[in-house]
N, C-alpha and C positions, 0 to 999 in steps of 0.2 A: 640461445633457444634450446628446450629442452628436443634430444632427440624421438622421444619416446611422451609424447602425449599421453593422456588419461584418455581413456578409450570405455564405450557402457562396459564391453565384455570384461575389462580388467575389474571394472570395480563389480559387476557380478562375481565374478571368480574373490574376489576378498568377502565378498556377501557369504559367498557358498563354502569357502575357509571358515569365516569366523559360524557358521551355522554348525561344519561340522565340530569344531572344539565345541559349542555351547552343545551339542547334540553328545558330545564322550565325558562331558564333565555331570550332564541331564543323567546320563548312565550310571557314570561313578557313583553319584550320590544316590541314588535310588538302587545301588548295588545288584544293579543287571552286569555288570562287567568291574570285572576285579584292576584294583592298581596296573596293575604288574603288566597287566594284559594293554591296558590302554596307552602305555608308556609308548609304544609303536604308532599309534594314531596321534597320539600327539607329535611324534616327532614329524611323521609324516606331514600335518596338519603346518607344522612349520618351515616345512619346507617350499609347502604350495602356497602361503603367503610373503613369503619370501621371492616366488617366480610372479607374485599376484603384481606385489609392488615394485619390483627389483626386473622391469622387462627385458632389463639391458641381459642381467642372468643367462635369459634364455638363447639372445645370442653367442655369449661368451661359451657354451656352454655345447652348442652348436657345432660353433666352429673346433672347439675344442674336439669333438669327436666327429668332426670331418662331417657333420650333415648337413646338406643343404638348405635344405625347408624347415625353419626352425620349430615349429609345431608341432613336428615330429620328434624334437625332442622331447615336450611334455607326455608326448603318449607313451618315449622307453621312460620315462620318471614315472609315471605313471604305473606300468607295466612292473619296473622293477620295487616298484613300492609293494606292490600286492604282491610280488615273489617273494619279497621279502615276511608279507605279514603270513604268506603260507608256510615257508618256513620254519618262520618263528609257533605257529601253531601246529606241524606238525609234530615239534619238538617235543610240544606240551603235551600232545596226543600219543608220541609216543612214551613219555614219560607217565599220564595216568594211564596206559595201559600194563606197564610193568607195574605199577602199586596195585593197582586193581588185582593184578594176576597172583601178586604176592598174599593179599590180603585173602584172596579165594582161597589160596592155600592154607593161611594160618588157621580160617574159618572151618576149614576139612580136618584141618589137623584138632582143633578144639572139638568139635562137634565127634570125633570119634573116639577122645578122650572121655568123654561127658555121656554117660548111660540117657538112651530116650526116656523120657517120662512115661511113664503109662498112666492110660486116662481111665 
């Protein structure tokens, strides 16, 4: 006997997985969100079909770090998925703010090379 039945909320939960991949790939291609960028939702996206189908996971997973009420575990998976994706976009954040800053400069530095035009 299987210990872990098909249950609606599991197969919701793979519904609402494969929606969000169709929803980062709907993005990709219509280039509202870059590669690079959605590499992180899909990973994420793999992981929450992997707890969709794989319920035992979420016990293993559980006990593994001593929590009771296994549930609770999808909510630190959960939590540390979005710390992660913040993260990873502060990264980026801080990364175009130094090009950006650079670029202001080179802009100053040309711009006071280069006599105004008079009109």
């Amino acid at each position: 006997m299987n210990p872990y039945p098909v249950t609606p909320i599991q197969i919701i939960s793979i519904i609402v997985s494969f929606l969000l991949l169709a929803i980062i790939i709907l993005l990709i291609r219509r280039k509202k969100i870059r590669e690079e960028y959605a590499i992180l939702w899909v990973i994420i996206f793999f992981v929450f079909i992997l707890l969709s189908i794989f319920r035992g996971l979420i016990d293993i997973i559980s006990s593994f770090l001593g929590i009771q009420y296994q549930p609770a575990s999808i909510f630190l998976i959960l939590i540390g998925s979005l710390f992660l994706l913040m993260l990873h976009f502060s990264i980026v954040i801080s990364d175009m703010k130094k090009k950006i800053n650079t670029l202001a400069m080179t802009i100053a530095i040309l711009e006071a090379k280069v006599p105004p035009k008079k009109k």
